[in-house]
C-alpha positions as CSV (number, residue, x, y, z in Angstrom):
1,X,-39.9,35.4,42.5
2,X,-42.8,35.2,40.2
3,X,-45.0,36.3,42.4
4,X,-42.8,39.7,42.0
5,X,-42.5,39.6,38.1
6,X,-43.3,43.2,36.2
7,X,-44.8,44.4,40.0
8,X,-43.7,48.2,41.2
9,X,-42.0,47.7,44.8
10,X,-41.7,50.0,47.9
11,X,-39.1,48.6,49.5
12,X,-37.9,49.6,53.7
13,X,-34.3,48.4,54.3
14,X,-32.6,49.1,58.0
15,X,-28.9,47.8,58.6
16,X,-28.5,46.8,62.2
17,X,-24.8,47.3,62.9
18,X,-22.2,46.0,65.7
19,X,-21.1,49.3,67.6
20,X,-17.2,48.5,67.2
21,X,-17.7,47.6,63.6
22,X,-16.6,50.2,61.2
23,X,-19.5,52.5,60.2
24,X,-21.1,51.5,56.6
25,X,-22.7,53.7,54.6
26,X,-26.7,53.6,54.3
27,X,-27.0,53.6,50.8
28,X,-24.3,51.1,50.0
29,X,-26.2,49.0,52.5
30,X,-29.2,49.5,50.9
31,X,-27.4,48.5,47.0
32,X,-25.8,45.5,48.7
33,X,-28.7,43.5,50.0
34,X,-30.9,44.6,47.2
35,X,-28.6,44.0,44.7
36,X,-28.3,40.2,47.0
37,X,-32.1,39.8,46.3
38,X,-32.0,41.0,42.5
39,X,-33.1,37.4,40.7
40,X,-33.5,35.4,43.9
41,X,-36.7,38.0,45.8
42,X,-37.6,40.0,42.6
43,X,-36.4,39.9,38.9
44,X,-35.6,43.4,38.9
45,X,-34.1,46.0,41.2
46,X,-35.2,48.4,38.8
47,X,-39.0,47.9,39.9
48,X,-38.4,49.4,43.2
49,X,-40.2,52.7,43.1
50,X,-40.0,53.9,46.3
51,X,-36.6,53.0,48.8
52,X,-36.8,54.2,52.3
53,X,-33.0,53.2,54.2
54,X,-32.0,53.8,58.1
55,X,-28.6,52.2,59.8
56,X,-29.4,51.7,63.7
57,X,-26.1,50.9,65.2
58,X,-25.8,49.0,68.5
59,X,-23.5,47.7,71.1
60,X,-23.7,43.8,71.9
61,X,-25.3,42.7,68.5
62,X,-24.6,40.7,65.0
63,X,-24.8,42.5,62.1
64,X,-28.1,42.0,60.1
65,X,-30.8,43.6,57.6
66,X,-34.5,44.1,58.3
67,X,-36.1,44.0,55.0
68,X,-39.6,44.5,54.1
69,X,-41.1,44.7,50.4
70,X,-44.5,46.3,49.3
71,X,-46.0,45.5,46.0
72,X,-47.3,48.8,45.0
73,X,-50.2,49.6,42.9
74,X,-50.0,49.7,39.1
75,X,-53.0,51.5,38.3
76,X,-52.5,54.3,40.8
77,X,-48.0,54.1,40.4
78,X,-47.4,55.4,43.6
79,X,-49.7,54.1,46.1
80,X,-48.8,51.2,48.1
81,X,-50.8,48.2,49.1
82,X,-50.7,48.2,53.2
83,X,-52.0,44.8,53.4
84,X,-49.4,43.1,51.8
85,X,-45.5,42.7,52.6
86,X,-42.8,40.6,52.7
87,X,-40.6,40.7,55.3
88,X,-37.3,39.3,55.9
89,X,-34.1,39.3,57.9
90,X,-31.1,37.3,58.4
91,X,-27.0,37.5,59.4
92,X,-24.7,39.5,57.3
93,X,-21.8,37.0,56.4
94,X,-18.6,38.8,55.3
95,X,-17.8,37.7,51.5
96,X,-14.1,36.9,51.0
97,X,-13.1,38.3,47.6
């Protein structure tokens, strides 16, 4: 998480869903996992300056996230490193509340 610490992100976040599932909404996916990785990934969720989201659904599949993070330059704001990410992925468990 340090590594992270007062860095602008550009962050890609695609929500592979089960076909029969019932359809979730793209940018509630995108607030849930980020919100997940808020003080575990990155300190912030507020450092994310750029958010691109996409929800593929298909038959046959577990649920999951593709996540990848871009550290983006401070000196120029907006532009994004290319030759450094972070990538992750992983099962979305259902929480019991």
């Amino acid at each position: 998480m340090e590594a992270w610490n007062e860095i602008g992100i550009c962050a890609s976040v695609v929500a592979i869903q089960a076909r029969p599932a019932k359809i979730i909404d793209v940018d509630n996916a995108a607030k849930a996992i980020l919100d997940t990785m808020k003080g575990i990934i990155f300190p912030d969720d507020r450092q994310i300056q750029h958010l691109s989201v996409s929800r593929i659904r298909h038959s046959d599949t577990l649920a999951y996230y593709l996540i990848m993070l871009r550290p983006v330059h401070a000196e120029l704001e907006d532009v994004i490193d290319p030759t450094c990410c972070v990538k992750f992925g992983g099962l979305v468990q259902p929480i019991d509340v």
